[in-house]
C-alpha positions in Angstrom: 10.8 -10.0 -3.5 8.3 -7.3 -3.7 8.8 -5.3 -6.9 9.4 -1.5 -5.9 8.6 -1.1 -9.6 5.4 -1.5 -10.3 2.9 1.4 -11.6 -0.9 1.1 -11.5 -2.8 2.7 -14.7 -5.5 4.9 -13.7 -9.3 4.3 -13.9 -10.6 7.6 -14.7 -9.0 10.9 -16.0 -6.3 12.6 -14.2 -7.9 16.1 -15.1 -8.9 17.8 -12.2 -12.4 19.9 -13.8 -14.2 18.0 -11.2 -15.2 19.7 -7.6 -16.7 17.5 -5.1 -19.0 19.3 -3.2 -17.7 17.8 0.5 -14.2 19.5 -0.2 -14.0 22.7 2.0 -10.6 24.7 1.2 -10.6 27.8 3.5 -7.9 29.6 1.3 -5.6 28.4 -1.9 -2.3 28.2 -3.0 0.5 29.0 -6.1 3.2 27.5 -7.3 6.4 29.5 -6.1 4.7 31.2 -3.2 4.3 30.5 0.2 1.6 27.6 0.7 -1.5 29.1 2.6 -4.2 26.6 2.5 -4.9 26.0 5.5 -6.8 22.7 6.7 -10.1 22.5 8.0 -10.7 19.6 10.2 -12.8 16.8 8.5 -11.9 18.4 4.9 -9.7 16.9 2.2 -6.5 19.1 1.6 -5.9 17.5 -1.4 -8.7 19.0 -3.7 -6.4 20.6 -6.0 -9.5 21.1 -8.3 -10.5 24.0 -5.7 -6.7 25.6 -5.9 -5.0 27.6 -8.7 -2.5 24.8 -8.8 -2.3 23.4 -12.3 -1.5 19.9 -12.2 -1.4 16.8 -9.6 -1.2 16.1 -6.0 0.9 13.2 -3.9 -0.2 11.8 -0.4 3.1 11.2 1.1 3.3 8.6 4.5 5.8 6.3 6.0 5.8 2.6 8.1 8.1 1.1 10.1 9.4 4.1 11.6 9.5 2.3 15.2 9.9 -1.4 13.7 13.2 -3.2 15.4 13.4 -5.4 11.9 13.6 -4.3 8.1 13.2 -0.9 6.2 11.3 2.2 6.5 8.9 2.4 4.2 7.1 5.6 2.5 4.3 5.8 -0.1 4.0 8.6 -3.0 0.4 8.3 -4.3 -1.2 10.3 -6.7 -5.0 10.3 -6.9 -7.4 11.6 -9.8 -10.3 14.0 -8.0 -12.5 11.3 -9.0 -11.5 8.7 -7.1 -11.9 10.7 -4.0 -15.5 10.2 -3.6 -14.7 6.7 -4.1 -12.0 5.9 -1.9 -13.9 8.2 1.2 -17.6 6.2 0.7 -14.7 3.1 1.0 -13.9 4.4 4.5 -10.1 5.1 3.7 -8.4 6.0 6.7 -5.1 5.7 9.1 -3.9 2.0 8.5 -3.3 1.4 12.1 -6.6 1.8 12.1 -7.5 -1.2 9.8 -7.1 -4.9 10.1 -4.9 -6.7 7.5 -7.6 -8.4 5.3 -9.4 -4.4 4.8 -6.2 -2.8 4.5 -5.1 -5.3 1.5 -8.1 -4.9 -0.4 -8.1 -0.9 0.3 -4.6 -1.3 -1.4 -5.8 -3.0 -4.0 -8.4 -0.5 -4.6 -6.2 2.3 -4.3 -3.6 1.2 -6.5 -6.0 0.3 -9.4 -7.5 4.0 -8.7 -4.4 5.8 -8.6 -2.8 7.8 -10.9 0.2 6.9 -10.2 2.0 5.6 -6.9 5.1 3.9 -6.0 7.2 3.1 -2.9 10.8 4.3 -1.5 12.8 2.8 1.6 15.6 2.8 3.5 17.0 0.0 5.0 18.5 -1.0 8.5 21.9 0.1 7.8 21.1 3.2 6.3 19.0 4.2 9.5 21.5 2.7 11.1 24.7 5.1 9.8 22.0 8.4 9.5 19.2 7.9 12.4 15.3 7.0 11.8 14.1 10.7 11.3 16.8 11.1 8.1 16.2 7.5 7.1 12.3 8.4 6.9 13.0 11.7 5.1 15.4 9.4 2.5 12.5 6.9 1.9 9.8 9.4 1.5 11.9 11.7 -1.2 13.1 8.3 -3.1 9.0 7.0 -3.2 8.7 10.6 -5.1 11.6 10.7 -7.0 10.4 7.3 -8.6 7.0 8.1 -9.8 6.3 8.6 -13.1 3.8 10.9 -13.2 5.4 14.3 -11.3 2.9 15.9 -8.9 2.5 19.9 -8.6 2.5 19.1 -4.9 3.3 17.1 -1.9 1.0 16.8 0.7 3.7 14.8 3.7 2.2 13.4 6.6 4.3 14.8 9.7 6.2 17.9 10.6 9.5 17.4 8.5 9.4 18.7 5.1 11.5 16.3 2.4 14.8 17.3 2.1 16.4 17.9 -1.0 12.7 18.4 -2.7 12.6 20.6 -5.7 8.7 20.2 -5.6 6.4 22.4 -3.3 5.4 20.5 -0.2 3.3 21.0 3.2 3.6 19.2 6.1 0.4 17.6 7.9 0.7 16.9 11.1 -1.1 13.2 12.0 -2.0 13.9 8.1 -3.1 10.0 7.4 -6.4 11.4 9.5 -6.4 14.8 8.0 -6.1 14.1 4.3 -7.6 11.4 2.2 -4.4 10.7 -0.3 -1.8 10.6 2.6 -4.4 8.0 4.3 -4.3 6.2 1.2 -0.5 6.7 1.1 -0.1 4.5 4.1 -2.3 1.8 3.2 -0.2 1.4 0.6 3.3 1.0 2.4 1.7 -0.5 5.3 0.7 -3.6 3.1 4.1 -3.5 1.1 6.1 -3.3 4.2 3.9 -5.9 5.6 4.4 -8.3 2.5 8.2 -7.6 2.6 8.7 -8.7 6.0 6.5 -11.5 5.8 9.1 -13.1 3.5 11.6 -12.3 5.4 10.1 -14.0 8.2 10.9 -17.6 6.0 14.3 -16.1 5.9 14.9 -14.9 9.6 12.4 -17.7 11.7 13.9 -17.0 15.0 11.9 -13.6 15.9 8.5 -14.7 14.9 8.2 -11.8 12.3 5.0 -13.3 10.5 3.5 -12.1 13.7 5.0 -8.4 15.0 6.0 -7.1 11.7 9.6 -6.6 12.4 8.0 -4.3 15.9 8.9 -5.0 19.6 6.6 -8.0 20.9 7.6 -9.6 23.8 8.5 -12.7 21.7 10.9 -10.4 20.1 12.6 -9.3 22.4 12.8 -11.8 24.1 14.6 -14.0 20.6 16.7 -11.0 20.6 17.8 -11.8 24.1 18.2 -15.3 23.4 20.3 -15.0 19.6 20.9 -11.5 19.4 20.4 -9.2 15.9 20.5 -10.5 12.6 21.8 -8.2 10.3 18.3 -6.8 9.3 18.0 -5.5 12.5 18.4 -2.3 14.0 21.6 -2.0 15.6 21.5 2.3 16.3 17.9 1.1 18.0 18.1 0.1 22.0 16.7 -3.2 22.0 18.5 -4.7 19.1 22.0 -4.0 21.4 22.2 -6.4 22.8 25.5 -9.3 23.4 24.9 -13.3 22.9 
């Protein structure tokens, strides 16, 4: 099994003294306040160096979200202002966006970068017995409750603030294009969830998961069809409701 553990060190020095010249914050924010940065397109929203903000900020992304097979999985990572310029010249964007082979060694990169990062799911009965949205919001909050270095801020990817939060948050609508750490936040969980299910696949041979990722191919449904769920599928979702 994956280890939902593990912790990269980072590189260079949290401290965020350094400004990179191609951020562009129109406006800042403070802790206990309303948020008013507001993002300008092709900027990073995550140059806390620019704000009054004293302290770190997570990228915060999900996969999975429309997978028939496995858990949802979310990404917290935390990146050091200097390996922004880093991970941008390395072309970090949207994972869907990436073939497997870049978005492994992006992952690598961005774990050996980071200051700190870790992983939260939920699995198929849990989105099962509370729906996909609440499941999402469940994974996200547990990748943040489990890092060890707490960030001043969330930057989440979406339109749904984590529930249940006690840190300050803004939502990002399609923020894995928008923001360089929630890009790098689903790089992350894309590979993990990827890595996860390709085990599973050994496990559960019937659905051809080493090729759609626990998603709805037309060799999956048609397995489904043929042997109905196994118990790591999504029973609440359409397709998996099916009788053998």
């Amino acid at each position: 099994m994956v280890s939902t553990e593990q912790t990269a060190a980072g590189i260079c020095s949290p401290a965020l003294s350094q400004e990179p010249t191609w951020l562009e914050l129109s406006s800042t924010f403070r802790l206990g306040s309303a948020l008013t940065q507001r993002v300008v397109p092709g900027s990073a929203v995550e140059g806390s160096s620019l704000s009054t903000i004293p302290g770190l900020v997570a990228g915060i992304d999900e996969v999975g979200r429309g997978a028939l097979f496995g858990p949802v999985v979310a990404a917290a990572v935390i990146l050091p202002a200097c390996a922004l310029p880093k991970l941008m010249a390395a072309e970090i964007k949207d994972s869907k966006k990436l073939s497997s082979s870049r978005r492994t060694q992006l992952s690598q990169q961005i774990c050996e970068l980071a200051t700190d990062w870790n992983i939260g799911f939920a699995s198929s009965a849990e989105i099962d017995q509370i729906n996909i949205l609440q499941a999402t919001l469940l994974a996200m909050r547990r990748a943040v409750l489990k890092l060890k270095v707490q960030p001043q801020l969330c930057l989440v990817d979406g339109n749904q603030p984590i529930k249940d939060l006690l840190i300050p948050q803004e939502t990002i609508v399609k923020g894995d294009e928008r923001s360089l750490t929630i890009a790098a936040a689903s790089i992350v969980a894309k590979v993990w969830r990827d890595e996860l299910v390709m085990r599973l696949a050994l496990k559960y041979p019937l659905y051809n998961l080493k090729d759609n990722k626990g998603y709805g191919s037309q060799k999956h449904l048609v397995a489904l069809q043929k042997y109905g769920p196994s118990r790591l599928h999504r029973k609440s979702f359409r397709p998996c409701q099916v009788q053998c």
